[in-house]
N, C-alpha and C positions, 0 to 999 in steps of 0.2 A: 313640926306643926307650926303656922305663923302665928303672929301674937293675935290676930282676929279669932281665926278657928279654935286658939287655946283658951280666948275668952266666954265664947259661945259651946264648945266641946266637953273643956274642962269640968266645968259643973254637973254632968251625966257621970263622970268617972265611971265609963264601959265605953268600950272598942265596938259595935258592931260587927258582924259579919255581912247582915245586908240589912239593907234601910228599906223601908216601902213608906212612900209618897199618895197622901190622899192628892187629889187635884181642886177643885175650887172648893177655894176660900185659902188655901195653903201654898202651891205653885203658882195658881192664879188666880186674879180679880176676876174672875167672871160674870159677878151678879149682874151689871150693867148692858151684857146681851142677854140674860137669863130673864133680867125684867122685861126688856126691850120685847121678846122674842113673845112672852106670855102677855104682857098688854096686846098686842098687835092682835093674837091668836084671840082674844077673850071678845076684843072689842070689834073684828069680826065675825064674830058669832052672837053678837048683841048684846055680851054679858055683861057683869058688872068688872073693869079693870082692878086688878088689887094692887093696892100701895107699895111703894118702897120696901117700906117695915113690914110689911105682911110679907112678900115677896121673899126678905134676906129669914124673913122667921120661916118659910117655906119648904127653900132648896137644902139641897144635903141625899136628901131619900133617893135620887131620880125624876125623869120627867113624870112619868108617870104618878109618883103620888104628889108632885107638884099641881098639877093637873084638877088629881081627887081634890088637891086642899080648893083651887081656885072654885070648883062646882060645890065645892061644900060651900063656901062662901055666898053662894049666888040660890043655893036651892037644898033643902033639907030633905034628903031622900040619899039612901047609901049610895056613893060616889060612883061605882064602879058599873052600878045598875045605871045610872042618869045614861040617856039615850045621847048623850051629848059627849061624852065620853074619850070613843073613837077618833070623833072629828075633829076635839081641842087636840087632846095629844096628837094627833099629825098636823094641826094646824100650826101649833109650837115649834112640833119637830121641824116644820119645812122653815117656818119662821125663822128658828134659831141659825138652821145650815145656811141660809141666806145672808145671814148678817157675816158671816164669816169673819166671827171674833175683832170686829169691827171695834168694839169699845172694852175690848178685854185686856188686862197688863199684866204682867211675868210680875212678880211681890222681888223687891227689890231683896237681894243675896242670896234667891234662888242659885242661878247659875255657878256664881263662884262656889257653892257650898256643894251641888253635885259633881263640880269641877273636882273639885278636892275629894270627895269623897272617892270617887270614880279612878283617883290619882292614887289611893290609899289600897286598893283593889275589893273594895267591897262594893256585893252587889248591888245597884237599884230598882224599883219598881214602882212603878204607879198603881195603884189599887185604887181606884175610885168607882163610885154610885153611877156618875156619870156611863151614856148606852158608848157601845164601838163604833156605832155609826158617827162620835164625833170625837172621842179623845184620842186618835190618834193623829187627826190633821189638827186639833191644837196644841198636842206636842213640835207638833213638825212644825207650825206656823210660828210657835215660838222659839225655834230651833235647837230646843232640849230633848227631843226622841233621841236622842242618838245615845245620850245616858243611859240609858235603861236597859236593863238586862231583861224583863218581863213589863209587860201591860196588861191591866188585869183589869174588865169594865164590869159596870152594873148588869152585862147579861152574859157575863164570862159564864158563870156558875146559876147553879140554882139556887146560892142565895148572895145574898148579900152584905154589904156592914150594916148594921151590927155584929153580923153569924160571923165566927172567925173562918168559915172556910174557905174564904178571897187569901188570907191569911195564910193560912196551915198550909193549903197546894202551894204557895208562894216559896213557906219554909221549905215543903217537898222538894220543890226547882231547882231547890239553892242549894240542899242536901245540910240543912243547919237546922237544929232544934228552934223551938220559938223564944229560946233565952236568948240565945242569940245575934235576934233581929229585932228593931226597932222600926217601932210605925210612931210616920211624924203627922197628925194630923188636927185641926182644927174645930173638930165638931165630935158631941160624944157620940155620933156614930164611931167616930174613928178610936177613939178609947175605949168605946162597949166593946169594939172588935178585938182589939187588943188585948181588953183582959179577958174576954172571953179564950183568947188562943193562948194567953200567960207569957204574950210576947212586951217587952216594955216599951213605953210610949211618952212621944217628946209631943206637946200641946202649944199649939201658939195661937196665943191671942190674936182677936182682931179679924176673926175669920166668919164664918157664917154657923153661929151653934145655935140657932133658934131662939134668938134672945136672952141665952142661958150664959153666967159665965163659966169657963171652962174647968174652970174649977172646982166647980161642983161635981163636975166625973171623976174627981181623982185620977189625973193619969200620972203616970208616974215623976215626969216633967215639967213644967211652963215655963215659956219663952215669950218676951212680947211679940220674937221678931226674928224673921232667919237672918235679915241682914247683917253683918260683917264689921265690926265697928271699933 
């Protein structure tokens, strides 16, 4: 092990067998097409645009409850019923595929660290909120698809993170209990998941957890930073 990975490793004192990877806020800076994508979407449709801050307190769930938050923001009636609905979320959706990760960036010591891992022979995966209609070409766009043993999106299953079952099928995958595996991820979705599957979880600040700091989930973990230093 080099003296980077022994300094960022060593403090876990556990080996993995496989890692699962939330994706933004943790792989990648995404918020920056994710605002882009929902102002554009809001403000043609006449709505009210939501702020930065409102926006990085938003993402995490999915498009889709992104969406609910921005109509809640704009019109007090349950989200899902507003007639408006349908049209933002595909407005978003076409929105966001158009910007084609335009103002999006890889979190610096991503790569060297699935490098290594990958080099170590443990498995990885992405498990993210995020739909397949786009985490696959921004793995590829940032040319880290090729790490990953499994990709697992927000409409992989029938449910989601929090529910550890993106989780547990993942452990299935890999044929390894969920002691295991470790989930690295930034937002207490990605630590509810975790303890709900009793899989252990590394937390890195700095990411998108709803204005909460991450430590407030107890995960098992925190790191400021996957980078390598």
């Amino acid at each position: 092990m080099s003296k980077p990975h022994r300094e960022l490793l060593e403090p876990l004192n556990f080996a993995p067998k496989a890692v699962f990877f939330d994706l933004d806020g943790t792989l990648i800076d995404s918020l920056p097409d994710i605002e882009a994508a929902i102002v554009q979407a809001a403000l043609s449709m006449g709505l009210l645009a939501p702020s930065s801050t409102k926006v990085q307190a938003w993402v995490g769930n999915g498009a889709g409850a992104l969406v609910e938050r921005v109509l809640a923001d704009n019109i007090c009636i349950p989200q899902q019923r507003d007639p408006r609905y349908a049209a933002l979320l595909e407005g978003y959706m076409q929105a966001y595929e158009a910007l084609a990760h335009a103002y999006s960036s890889l979190y610096p010591g991503v790569e060297p660290l699935l490098r290594y891992w990958q080099q170590q022979g443990v498995k990885l995966a992405v498990i993210t909120n995020k739909a397949a209609r786009f985490t696959p070409s921004i793995l590829r766009h940032f040319g880290i698809l090729h790490y990953f043993d499994e990709v697992y999106c927000g409409d992989s299953f029938v449910h989601k993170k929090p529910h550890p079952m993106p989780l547990l099928r993942a452990c299935e995958a890999f044929s390894i209990t969920p002691e295991q595996a470790l989930m690295v991820g930034d937002s207490r979705n990605d630590v509810g998941a975790a303890q709900n599957a009793n899989v252990p979880c590394l937390a890195v600040r700095g990411g998108y957890n709803h204005g909460e700091d991450i430590a407030l989930s107890k995960p098992t973990w925190i790191v400021d930073s996957l980078e390598l230093v």
